[in-house]
PDB file of N, CA, C and O in Angstrom:
ATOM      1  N   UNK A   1      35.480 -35.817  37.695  1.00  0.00           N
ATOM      2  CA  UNK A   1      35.105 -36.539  36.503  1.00  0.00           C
ATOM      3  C   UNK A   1      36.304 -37.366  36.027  1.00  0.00           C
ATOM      4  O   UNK A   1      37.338 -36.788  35.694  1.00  0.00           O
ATOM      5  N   UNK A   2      36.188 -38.853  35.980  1.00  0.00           N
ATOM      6  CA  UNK A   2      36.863 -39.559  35.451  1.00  0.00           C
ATOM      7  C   UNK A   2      37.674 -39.564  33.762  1.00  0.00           C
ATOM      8  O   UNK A   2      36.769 -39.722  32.942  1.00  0.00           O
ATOM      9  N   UNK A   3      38.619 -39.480  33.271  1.00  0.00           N
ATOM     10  CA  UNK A   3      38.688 -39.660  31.797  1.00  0.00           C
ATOM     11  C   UNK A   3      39.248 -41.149  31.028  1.00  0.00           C
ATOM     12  O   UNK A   3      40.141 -41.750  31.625  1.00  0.00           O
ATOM     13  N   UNK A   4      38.896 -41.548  30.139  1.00  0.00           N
ATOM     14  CA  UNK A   4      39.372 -42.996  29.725  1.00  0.00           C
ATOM     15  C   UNK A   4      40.644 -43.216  29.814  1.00  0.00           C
ATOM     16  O   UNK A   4      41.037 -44.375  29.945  1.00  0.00           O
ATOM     17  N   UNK A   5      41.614 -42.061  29.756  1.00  0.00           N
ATOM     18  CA  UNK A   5      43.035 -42.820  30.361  1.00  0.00           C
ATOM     19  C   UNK A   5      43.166 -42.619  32.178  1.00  0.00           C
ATOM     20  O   UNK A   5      44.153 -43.192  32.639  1.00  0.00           O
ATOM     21  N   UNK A   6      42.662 -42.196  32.766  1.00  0.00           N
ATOM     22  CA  UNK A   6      41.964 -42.751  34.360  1.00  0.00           C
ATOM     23  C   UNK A   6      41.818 -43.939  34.467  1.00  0.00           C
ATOM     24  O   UNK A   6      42.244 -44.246  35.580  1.00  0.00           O
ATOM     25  N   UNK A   7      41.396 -44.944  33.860  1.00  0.00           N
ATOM     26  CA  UNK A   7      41.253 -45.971  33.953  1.00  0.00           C
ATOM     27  C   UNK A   7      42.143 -47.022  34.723  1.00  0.00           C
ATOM     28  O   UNK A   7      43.027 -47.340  33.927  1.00  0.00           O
ATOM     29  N   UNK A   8      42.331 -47.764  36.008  1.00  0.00           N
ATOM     30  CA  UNK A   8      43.388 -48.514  36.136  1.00  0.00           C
ATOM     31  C   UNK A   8      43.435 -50.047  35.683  1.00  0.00           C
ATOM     32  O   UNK A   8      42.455 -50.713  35.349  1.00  0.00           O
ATOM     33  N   UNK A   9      44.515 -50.396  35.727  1.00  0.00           N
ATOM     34  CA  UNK A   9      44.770 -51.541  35.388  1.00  0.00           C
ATOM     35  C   UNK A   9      45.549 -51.803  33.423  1.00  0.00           C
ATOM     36  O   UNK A   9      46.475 -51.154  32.937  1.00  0.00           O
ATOM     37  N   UNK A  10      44.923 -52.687  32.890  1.00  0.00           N
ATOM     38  CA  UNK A  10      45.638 -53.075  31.972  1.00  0.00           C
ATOM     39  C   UNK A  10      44.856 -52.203  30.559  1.00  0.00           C
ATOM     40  O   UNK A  10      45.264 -51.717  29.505  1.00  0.00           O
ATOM     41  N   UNK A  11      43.543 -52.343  31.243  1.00  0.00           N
ATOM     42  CA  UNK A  11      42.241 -51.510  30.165  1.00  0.00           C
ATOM     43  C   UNK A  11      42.776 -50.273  29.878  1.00  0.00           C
ATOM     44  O   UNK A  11      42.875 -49.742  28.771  1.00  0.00           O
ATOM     45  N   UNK A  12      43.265 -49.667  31.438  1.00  0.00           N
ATOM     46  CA  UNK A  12      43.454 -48.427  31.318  1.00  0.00           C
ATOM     47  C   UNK A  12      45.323 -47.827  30.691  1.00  0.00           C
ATOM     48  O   UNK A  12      45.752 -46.768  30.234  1.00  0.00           O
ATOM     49  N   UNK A  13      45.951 -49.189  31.011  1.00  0.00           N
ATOM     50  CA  UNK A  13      47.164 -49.075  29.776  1.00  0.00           C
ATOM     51  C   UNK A  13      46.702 -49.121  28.125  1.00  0.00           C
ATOM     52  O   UNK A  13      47.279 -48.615  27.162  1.00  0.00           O
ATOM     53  N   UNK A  14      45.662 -49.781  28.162  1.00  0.00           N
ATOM     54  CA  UNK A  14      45.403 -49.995  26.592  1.00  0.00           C
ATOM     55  C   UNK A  14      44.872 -48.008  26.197  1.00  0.00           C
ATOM     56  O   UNK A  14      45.465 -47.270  25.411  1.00  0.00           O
ATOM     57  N   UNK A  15      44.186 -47.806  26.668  1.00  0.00           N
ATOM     58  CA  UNK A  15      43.740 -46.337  26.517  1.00  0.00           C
ATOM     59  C   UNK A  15      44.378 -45.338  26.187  1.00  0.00           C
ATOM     60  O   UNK A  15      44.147 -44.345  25.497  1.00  0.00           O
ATOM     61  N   UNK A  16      45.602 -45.891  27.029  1.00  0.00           N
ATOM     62  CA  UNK A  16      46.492 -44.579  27.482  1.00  0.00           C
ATOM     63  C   UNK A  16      47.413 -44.581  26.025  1.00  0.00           C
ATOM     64  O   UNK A  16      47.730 -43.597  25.357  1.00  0.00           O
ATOM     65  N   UNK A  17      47.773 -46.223  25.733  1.00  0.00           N
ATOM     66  CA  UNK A  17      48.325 -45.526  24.576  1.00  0.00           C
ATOM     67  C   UNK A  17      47.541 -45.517  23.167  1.00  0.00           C
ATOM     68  O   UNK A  17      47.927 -44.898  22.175  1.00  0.00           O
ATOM     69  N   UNK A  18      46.553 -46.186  23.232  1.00  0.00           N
ATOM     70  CA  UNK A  18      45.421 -45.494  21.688  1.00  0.00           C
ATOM     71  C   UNK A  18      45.471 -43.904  21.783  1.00  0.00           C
ATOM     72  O   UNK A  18      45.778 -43.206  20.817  1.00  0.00           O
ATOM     73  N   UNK A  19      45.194 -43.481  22.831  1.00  0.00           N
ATOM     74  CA  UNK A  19      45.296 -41.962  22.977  1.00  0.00           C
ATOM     75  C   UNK A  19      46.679 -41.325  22.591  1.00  0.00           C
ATOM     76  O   UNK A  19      46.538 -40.314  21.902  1.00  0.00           O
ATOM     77  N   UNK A  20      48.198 -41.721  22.910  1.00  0.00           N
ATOM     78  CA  UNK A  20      48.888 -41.371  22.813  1.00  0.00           C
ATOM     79  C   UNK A  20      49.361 -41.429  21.122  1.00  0.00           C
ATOM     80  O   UNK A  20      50.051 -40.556  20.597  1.00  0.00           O
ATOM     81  N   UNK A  21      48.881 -42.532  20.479  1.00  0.00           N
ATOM     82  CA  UNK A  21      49.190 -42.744  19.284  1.00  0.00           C
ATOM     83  C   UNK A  21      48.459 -42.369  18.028  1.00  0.00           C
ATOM     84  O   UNK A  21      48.735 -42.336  16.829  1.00  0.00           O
ATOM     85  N   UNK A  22      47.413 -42.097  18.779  1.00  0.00           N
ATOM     86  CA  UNK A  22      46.514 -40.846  17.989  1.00  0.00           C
ATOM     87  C   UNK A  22      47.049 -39.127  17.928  1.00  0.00           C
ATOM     88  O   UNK A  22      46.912 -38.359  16.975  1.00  0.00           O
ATOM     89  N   UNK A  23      47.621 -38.869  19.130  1.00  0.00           N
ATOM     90  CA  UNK A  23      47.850 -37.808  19.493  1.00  0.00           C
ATOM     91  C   UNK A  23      49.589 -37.436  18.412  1.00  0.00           C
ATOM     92  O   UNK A  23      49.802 -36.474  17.674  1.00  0.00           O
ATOM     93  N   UNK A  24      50.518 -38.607  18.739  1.00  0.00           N
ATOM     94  CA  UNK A  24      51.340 -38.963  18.012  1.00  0.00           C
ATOM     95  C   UNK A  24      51.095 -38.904  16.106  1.00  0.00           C
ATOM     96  O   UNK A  24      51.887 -38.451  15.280  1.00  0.00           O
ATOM     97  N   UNK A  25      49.978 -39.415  15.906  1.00  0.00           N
ATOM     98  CA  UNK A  25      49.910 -39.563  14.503  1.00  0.00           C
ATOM     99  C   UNK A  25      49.387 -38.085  13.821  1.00  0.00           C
ATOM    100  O   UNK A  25      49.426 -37.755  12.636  1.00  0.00           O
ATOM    101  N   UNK A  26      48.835 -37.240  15.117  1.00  0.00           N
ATOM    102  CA  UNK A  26      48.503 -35.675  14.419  1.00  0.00           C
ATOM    103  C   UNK A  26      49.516 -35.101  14.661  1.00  0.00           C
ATOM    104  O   UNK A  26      49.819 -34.143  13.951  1.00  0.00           O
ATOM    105  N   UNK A  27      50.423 -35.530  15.815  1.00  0.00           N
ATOM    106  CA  UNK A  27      52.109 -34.456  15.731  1.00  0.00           C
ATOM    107  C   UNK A  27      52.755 -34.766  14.222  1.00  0.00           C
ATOM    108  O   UNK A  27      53.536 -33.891  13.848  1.00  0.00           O
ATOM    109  N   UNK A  28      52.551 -35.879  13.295  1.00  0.00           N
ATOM    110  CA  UNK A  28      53.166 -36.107  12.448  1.00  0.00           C
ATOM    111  C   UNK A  28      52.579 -35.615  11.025  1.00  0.00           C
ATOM    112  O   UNK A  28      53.100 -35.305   9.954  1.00  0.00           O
ATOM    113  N   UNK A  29      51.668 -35.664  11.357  1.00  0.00           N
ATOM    114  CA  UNK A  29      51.005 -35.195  10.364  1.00  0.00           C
ATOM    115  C   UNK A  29      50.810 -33.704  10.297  1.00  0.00           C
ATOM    116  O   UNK A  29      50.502 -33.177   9.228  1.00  0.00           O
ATOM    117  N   UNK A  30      50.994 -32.944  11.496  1.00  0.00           N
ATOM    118  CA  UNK A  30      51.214 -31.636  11.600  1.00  0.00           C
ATOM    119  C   UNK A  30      52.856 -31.379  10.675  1.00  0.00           C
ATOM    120  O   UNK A  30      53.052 -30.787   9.613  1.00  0.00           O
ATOM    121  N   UNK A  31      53.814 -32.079  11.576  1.00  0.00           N
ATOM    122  CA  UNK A  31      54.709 -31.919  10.930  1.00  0.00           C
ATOM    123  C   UNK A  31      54.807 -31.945   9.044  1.00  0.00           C
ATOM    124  O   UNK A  31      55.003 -30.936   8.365  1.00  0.00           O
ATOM    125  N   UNK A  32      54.681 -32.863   8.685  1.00  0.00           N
ATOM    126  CA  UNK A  32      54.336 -33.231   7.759  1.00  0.00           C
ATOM    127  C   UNK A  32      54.166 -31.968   6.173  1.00  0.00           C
ATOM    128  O   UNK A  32      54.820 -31.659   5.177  1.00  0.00           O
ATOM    129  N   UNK A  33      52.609 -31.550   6.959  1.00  0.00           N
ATOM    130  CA  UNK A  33      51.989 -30.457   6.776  1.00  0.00           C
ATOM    131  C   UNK A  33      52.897 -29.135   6.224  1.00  0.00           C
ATOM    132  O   UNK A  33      53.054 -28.690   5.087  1.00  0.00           O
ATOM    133  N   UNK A  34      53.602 -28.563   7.992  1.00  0.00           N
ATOM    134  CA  UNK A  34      54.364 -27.651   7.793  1.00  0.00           C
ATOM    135  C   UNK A  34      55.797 -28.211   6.631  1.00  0.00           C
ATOM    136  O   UNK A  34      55.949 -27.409   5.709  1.00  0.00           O
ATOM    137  N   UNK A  35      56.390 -28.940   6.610  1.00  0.00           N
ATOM    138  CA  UNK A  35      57.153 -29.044   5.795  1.00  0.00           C
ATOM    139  C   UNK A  35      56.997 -28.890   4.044  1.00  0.00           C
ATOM    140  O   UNK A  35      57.746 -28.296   3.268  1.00  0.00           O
ATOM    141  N   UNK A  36      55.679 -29.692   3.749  1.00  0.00           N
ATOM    142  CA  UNK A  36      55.107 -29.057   2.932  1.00  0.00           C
ATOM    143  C   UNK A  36      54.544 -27.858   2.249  1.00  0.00           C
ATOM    144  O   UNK A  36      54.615 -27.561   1.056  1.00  0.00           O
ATOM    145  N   UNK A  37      54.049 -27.311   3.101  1.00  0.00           N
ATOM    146  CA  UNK A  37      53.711 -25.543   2.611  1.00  0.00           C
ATOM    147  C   UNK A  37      55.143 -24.776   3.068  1.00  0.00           C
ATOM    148  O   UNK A  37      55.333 -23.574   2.882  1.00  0.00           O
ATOM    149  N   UNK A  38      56.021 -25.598   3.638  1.00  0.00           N
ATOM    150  CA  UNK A  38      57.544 -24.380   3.641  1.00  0.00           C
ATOM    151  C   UNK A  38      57.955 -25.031   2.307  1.00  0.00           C
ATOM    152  O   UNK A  38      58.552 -24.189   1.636  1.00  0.00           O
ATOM    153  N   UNK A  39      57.887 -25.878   1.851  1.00  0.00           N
ATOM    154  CA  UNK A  39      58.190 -26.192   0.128  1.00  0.00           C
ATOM    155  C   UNK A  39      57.295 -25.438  -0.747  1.00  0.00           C
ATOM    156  O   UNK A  39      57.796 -24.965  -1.767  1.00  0.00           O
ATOM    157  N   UNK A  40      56.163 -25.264  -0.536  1.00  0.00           N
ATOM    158  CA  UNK A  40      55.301 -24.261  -1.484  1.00  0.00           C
ATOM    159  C   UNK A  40      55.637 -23.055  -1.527  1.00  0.00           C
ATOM    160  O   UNK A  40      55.740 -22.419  -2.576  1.00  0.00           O
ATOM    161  N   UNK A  41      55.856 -22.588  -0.344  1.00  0.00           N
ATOM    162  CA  UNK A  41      56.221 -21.117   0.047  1.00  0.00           C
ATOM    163  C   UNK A  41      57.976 -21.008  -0.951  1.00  0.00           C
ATOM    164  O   UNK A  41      58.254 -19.980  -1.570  1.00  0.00           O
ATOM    165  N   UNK A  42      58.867 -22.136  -0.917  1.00  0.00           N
ATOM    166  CA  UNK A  42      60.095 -21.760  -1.141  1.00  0.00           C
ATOM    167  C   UNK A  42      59.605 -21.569  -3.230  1.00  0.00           C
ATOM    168  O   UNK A  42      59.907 -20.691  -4.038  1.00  0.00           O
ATOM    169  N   UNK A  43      58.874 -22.701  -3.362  1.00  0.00           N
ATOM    170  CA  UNK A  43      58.363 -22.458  -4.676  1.00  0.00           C
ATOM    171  C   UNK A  43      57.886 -21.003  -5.447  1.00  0.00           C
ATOM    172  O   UNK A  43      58.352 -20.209  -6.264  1.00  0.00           O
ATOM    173  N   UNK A  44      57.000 -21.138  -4.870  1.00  0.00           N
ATOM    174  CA  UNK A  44      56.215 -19.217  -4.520  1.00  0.00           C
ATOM    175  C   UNK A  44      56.877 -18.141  -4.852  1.00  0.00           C
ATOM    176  O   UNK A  44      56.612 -17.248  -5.656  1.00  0.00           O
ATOM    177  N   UNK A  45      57.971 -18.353  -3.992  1.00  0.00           N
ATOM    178  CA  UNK A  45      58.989 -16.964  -3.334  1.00  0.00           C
ATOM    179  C   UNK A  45      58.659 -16.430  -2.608  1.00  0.00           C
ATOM    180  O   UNK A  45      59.293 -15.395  -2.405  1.00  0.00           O
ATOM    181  N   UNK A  46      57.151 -16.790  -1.460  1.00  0.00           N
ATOM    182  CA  UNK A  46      56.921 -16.475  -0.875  1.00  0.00           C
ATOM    183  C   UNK A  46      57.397 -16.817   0.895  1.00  0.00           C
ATOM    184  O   UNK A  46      57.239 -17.978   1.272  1.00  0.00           O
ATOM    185  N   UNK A  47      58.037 -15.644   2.042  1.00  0.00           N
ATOM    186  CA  UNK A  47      58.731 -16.010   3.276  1.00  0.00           C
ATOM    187  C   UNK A  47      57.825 -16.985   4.052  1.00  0.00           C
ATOM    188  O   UNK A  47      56.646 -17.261   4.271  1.00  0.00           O
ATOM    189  N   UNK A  48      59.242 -17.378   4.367  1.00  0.00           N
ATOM    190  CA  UNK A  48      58.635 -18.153   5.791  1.00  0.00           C
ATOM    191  C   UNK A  48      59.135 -18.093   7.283  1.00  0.00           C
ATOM    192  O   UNK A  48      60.233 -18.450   7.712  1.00  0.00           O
ATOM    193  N   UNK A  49      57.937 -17.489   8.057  1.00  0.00           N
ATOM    194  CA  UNK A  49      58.654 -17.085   9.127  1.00  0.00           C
ATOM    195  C   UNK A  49      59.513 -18.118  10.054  1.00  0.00           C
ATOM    196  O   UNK A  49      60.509 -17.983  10.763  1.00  0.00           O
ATOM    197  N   UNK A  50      58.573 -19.328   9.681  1.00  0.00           N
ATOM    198  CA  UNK A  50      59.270 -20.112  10.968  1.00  0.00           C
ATOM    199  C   UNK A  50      60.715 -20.664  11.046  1.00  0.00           C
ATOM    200  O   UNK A  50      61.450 -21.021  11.966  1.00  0.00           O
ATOM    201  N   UNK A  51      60.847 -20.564   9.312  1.00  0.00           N
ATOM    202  CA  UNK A  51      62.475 -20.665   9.075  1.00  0.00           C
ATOM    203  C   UNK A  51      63.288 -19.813   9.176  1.00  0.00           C
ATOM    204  O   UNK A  51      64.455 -20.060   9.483  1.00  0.00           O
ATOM    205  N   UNK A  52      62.768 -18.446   8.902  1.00  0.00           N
ATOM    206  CA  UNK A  52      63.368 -17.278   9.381  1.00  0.00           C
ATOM    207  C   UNK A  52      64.247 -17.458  11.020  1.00  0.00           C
ATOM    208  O   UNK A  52      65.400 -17.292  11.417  1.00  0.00           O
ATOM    209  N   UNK A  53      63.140 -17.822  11.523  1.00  0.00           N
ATOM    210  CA  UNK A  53      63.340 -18.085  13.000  1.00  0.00           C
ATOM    211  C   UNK A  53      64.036 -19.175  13.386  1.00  0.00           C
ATOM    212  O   UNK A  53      64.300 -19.351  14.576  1.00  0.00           O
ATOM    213  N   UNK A  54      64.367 -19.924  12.550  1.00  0.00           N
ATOM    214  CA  UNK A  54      65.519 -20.743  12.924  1.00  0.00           C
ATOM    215  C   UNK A  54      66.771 -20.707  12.553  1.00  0.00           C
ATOM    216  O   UNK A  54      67.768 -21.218  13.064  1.00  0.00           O
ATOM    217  N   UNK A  55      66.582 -19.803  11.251  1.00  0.00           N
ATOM    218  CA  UNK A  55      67.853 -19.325  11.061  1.00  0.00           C
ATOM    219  C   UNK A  55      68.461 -18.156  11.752  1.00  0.00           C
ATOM    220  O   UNK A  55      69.687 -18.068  11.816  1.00  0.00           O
ATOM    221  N   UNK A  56      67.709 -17.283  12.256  1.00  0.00           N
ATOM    222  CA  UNK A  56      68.052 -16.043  13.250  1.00  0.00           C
ATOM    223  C   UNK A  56      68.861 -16.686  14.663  1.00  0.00           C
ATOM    224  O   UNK A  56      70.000 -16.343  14.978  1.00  0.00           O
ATOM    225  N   UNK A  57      67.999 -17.719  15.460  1.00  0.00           N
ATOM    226  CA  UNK A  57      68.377 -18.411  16.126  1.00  0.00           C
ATOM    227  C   UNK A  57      69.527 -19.237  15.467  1.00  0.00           C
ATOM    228  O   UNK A  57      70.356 -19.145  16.372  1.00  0.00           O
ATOM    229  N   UNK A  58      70.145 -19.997  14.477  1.00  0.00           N
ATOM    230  CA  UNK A  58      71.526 -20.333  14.870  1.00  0.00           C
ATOM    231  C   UNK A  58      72.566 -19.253  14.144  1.00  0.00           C
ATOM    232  O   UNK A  58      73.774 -19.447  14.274  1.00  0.00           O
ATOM    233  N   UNK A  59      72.027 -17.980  13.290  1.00  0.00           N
ATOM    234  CA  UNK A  59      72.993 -17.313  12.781  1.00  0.00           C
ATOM    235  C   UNK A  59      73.321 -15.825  13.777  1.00  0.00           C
ATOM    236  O   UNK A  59      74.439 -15.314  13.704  1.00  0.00           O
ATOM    237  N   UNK A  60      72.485 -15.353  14.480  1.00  0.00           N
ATOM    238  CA  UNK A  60      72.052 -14.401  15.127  1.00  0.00           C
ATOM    239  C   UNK A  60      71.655 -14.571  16.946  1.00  0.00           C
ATOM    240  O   UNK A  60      70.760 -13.904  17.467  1.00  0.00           O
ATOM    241  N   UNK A  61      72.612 -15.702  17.809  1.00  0.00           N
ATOM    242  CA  UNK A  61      71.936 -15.751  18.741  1.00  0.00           C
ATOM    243  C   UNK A  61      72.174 -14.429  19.894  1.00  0.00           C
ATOM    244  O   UNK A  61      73.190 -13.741  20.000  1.00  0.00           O
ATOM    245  N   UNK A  62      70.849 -14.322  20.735  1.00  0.00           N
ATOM    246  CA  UNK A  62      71.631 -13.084  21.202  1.00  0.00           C
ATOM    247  C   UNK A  62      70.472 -11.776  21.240  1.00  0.00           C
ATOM    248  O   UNK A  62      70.033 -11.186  22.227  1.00  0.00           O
ATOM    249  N   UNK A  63      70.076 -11.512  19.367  1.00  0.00           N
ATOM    250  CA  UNK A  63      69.647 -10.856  18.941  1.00  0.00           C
ATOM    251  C   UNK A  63      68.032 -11.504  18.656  1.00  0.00           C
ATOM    252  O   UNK A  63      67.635 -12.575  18.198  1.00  0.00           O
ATOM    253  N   UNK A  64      67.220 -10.049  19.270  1.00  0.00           N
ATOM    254  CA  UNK A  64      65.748 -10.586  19.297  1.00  0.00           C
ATOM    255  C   UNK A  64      65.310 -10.309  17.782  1.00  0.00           C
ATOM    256  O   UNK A  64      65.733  -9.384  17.089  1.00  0.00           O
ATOM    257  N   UNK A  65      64.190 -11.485  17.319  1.00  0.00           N
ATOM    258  CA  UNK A  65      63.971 -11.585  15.879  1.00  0.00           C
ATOM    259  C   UNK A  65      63.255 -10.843  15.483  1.00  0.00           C
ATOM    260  O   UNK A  65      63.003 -10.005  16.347  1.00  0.00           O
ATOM    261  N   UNK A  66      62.473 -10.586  14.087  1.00  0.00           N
ATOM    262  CA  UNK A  66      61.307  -9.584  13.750  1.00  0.00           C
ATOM    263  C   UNK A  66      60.141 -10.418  14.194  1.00  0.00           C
ATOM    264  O   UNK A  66      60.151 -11.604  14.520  1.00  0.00           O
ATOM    265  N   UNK A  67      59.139  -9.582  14.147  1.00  0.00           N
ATOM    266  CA  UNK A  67      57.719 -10.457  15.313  1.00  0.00           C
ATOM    267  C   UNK A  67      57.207 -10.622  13.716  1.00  0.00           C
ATOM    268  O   UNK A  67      57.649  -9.986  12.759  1.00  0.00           O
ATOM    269  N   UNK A  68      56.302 -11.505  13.694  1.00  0.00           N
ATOM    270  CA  UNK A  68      55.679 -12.055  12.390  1.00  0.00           C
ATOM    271  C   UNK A  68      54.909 -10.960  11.552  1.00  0.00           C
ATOM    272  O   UNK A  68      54.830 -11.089  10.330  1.00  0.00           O
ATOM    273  N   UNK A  69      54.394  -9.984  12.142  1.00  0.00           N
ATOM    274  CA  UNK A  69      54.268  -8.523  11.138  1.00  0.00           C
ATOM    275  C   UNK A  69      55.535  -8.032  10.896  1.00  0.00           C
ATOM    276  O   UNK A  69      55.856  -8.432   9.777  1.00  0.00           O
ATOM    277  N   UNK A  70      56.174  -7.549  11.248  1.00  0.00           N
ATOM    278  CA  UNK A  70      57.488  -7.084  11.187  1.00  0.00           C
ATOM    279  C   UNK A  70      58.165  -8.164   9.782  1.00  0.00           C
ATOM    280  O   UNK A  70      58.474  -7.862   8.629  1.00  0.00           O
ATOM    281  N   UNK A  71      58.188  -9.037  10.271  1.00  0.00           N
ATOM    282  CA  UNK A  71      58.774  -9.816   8.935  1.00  0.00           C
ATOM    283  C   UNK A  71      58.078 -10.072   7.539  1.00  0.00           C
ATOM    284  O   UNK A  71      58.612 -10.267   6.447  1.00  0.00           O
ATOM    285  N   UNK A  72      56.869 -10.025   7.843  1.00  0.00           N
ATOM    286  CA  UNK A  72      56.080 -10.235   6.226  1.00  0.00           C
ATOM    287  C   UNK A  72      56.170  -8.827   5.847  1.00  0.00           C
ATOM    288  O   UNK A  72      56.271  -8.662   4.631  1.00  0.00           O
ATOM    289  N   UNK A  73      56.159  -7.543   6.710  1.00  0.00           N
ATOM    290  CA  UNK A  73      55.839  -6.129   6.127  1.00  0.00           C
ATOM    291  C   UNK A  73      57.486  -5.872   5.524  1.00  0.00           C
ATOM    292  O   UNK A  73      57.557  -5.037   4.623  1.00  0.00           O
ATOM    293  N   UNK A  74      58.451  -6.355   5.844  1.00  0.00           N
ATOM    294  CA  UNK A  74      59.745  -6.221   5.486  1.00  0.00           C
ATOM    295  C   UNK A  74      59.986  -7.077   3.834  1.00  0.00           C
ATOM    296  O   UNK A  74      60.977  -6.846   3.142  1.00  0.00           O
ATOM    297  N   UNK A  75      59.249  -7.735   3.556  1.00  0.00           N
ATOM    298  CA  UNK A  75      58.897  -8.816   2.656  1.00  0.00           C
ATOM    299  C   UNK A  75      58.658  -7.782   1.694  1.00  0.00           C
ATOM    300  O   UNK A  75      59.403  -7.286   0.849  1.00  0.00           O
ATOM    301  N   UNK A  76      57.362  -7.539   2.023  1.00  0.00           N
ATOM    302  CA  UNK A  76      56.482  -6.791   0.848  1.00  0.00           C
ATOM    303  C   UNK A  76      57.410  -5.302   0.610  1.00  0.00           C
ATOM    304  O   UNK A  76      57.336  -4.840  -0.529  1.00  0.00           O
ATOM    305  N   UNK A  77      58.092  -4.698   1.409  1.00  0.00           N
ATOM    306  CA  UNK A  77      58.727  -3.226   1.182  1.00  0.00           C
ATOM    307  C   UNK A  77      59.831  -3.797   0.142  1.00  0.00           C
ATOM    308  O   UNK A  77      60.019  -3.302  -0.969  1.00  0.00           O
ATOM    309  N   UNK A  78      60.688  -5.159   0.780  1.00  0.00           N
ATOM    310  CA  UNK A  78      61.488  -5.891  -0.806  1.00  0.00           C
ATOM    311  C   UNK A  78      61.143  -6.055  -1.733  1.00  0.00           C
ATOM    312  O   UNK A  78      61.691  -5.685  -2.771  1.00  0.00           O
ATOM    313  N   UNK A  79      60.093  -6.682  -1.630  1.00  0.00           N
ATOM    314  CA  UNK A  79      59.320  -7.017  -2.756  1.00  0.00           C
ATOM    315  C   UNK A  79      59.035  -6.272  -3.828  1.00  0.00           C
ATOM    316  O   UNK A  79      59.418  -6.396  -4.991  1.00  0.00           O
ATOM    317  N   UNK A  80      57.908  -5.022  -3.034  1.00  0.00           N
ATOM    318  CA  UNK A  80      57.385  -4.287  -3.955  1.00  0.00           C
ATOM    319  C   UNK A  80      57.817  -2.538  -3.944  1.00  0.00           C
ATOM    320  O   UNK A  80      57.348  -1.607  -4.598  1.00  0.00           O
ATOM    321  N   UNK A  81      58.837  -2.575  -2.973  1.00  0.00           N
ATOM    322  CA  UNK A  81      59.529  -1.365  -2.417  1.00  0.00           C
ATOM    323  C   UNK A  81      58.632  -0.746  -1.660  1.00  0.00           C
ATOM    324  O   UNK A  81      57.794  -1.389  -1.028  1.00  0.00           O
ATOM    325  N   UNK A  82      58.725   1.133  -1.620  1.00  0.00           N
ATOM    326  CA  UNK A  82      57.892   1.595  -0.817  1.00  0.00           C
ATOM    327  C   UNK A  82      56.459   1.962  -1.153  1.00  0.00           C
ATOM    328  O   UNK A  82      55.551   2.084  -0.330  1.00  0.00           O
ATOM    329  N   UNK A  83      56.362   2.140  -2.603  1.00  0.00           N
ATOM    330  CA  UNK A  83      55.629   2.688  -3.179  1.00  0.00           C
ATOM    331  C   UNK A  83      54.196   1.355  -3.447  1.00  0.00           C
ATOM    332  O   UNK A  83      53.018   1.705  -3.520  1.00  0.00           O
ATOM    333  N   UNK A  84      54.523   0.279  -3.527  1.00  0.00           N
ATOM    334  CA  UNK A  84      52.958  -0.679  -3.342  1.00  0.00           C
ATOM    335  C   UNK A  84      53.643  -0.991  -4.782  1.00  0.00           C
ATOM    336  O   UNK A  84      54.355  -0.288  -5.499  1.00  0.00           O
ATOM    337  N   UNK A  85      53.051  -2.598  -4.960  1.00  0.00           N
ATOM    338  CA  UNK A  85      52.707  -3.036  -6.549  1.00  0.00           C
ATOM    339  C   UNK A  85      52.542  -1.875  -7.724  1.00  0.00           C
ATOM    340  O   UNK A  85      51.826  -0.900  -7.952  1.00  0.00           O
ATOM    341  N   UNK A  86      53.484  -2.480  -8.234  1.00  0.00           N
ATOM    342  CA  UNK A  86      53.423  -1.685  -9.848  1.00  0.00           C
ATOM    343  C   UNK A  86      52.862  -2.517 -10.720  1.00  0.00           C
ATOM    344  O   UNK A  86      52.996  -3.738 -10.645  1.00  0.00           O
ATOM    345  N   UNK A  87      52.258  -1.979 -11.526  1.00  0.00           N
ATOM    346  CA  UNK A  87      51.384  -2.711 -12.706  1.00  0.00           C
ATOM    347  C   UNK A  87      51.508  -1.796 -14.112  1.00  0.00           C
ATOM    348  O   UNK A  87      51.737  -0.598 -14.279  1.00  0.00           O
ATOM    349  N   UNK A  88      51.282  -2.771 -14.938  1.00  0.00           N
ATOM    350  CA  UNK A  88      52.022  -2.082 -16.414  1.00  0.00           C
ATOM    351  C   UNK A  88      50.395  -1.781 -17.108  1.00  0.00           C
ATOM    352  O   UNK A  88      50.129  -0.948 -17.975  1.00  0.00           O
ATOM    353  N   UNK A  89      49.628  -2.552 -16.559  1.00  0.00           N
ATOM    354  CA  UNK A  89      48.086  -1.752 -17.213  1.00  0.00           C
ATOM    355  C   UNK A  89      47.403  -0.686 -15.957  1.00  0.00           C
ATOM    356  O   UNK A  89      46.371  -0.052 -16.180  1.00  0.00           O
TER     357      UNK A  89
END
């Protein structure tokens, strides 16, 4: 089965990059995205793993990181210690 960037010739250059620049404009907008909710999250006070993970990686190389349960359950034991949410009512 043929696909529209298959195409040869000049048609099939035109294809290749509508496709690529579509594909391009959701990498950016992905990006985008994540940068945004790691600003909500820093707002929040709520972690973020993927920065976690980049900071482990240049402060910690070497050493394997917490797996993404491991790090939110380490969160909440800070958070709320061992005992779960306290509430005053």
């Amino acid at each position: 089965m043929r696909r529209a960037t298959d195409v040869p010739g000049i048609q099939g250059v035109a294809v290749r990059r509508r496709v690529g620049a579509r594909w391009s404009a959701v990498s950016r907008a992905r990006r985008a995205l994540r940068g945004v909710l790691s600003a909500v999250r820093q707002i929040v006070g709520a972690p973020d793993y993927q920065r976690y993970l980049e900071h482990h990686a240049a402060r910690h190389p070497g050493r394997a990181p917490l797996s993404a349960r491991d790090f939110y359950a380490d969160f909440l034991r800070w958070q709320f210690g061992s005992g779960g949410p306290t509430r005053c009512c």
